[in-house]
N, C-alpha and C positions, 0 to 999 in steps of 0.2 A: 516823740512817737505816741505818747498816750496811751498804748497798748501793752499789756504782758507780752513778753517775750517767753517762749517753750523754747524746751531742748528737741522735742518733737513735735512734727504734728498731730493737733487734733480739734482740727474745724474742719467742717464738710464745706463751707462758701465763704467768699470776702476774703478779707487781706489778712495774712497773720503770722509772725513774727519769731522768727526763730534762730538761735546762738546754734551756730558753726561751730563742729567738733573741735577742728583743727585750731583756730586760735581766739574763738570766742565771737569770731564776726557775725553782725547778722543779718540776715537775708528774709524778703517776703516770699509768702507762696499767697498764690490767688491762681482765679480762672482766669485764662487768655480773654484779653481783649480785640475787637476789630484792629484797634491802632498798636497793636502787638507782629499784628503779622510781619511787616520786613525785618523786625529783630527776629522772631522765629525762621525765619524763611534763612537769614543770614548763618544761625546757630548751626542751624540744617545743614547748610554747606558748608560751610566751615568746619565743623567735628564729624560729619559721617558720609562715607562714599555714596551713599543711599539718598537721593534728594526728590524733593518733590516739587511739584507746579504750587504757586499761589492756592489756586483753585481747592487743591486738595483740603490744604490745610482751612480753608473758609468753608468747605464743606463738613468737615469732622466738628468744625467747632459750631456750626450752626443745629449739627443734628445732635450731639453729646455734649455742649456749654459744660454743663459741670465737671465733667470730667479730662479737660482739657486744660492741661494747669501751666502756668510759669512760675519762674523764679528770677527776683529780682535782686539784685546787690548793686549798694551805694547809687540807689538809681536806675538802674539798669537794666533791662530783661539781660540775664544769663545763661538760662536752662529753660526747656518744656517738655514737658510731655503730655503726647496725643494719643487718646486710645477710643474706642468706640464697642458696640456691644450688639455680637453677633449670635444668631440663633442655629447650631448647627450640633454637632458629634460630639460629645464629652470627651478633652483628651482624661481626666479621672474616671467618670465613674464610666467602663467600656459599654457601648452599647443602647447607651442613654442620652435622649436627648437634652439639649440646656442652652439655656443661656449664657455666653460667655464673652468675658470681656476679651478685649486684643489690645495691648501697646502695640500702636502702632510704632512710632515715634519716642523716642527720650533721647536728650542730648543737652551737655554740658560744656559750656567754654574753658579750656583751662588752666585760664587762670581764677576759673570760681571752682574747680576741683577740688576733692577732699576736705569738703565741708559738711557733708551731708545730705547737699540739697539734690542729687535725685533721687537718696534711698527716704528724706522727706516726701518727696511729688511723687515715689512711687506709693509712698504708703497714703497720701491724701487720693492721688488717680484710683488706686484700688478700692478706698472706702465710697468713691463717687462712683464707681461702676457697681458696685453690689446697691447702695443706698437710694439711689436715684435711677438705674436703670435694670435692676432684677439681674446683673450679674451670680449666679453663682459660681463660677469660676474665672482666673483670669490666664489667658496665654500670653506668650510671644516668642520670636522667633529672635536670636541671635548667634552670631559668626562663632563658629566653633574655636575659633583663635583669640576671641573676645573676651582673657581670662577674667579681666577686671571689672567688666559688667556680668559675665559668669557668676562672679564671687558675689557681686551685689546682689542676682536674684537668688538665689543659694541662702544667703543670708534673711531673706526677705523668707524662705520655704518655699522656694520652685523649685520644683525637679524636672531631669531631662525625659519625655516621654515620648519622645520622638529626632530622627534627622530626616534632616531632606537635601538630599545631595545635588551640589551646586545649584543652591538655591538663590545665590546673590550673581548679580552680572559680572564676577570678575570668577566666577566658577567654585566661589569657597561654597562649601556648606553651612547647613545652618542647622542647631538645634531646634526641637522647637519646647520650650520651657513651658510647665505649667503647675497652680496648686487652685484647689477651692476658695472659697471663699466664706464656707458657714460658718466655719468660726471665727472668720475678723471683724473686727470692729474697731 
């Protein structure tokens, strides 16, 4: 490898190397590549009801590069996350306008589970939305029954600031999660 290995992230670009909670394994985060997309596209379908076209995912990454991350093990793409950065309603500060990131997209295979590596890609995604595109705050929406990505933005300091009922095509509701961004780094 030739690289330090962290227990966390902390590069904003490139490839970089980090030891898996669970049994020490290690896994890259970097930004999505063009020649990423059919592993992302596969990821997609395969762990979330929610899928998208091609198109989508080449469009997020051509306008937000940095903040459009994967993860890789033993070779692999196994996770990404996409997000992009919009200009509209503070769900924090009421009343104010902002800039504000959106995960679009996160998703894990699982058998790379329980390693870290979204609550890693979520914390590299968020420092690339504030760093790179004037994020000050970051959202997203997930399934009200979604305890275990619940727990993870919880853990990360999102809070639920909104629902929006039956918000997904199968009529579940959906949170919508959100925290700042001024004091991360």
């Amino acid at each position: 490898m030739g690289e330090e290995v962290r227990d966390i992230t902390t590069k904003l670009s490139g490839r970089e190397y980090i030891r898996g909670g669970r049994d020490g394994r290690v896994f890259v985060l970097r930004e999505f590549e063009i020649t990423d997309l059919n592993s992302v596209v596969m990821i997609n379908r395969r762990v979330l009801p929610e899928n998208y076209p091609e198109f989508f995912f080449v469009e997020h990454y051509r306008s937000f590069p940095k903040a459009f991350i994967v993860a890789e093990l033993d070779g692999d793409v196994v996770g990404y996350m996409m997000n992009r950065v919009e200009f509209g309603w503070s769900y924090i500060w009421k009343g104010k306008p902002t800039r504000k990131g959106h995960v679009i997209s996160i998703g894990v295979l699982p058998e790379a589970r329980r390693l870290g590596i979204a609550y890693n890609m979520m914390i590299r995604g968020m420092r690339a939305m504030k760093r790179f595109y004037g994020a000050e705050e970051v959202y997203l929406e997930v399934r009200v029954s979604n305890t275990p990505a619940i727990n993870l933005y919880k853990k990360l300091d999102y809070r639920v600031v909104d629902l929006i009922k039956g918000y997904y095509h199968d009529g579940e509701d959906a949170y919508i999660m959100a925290r700042p961004l001024n004091n991360f780094e």
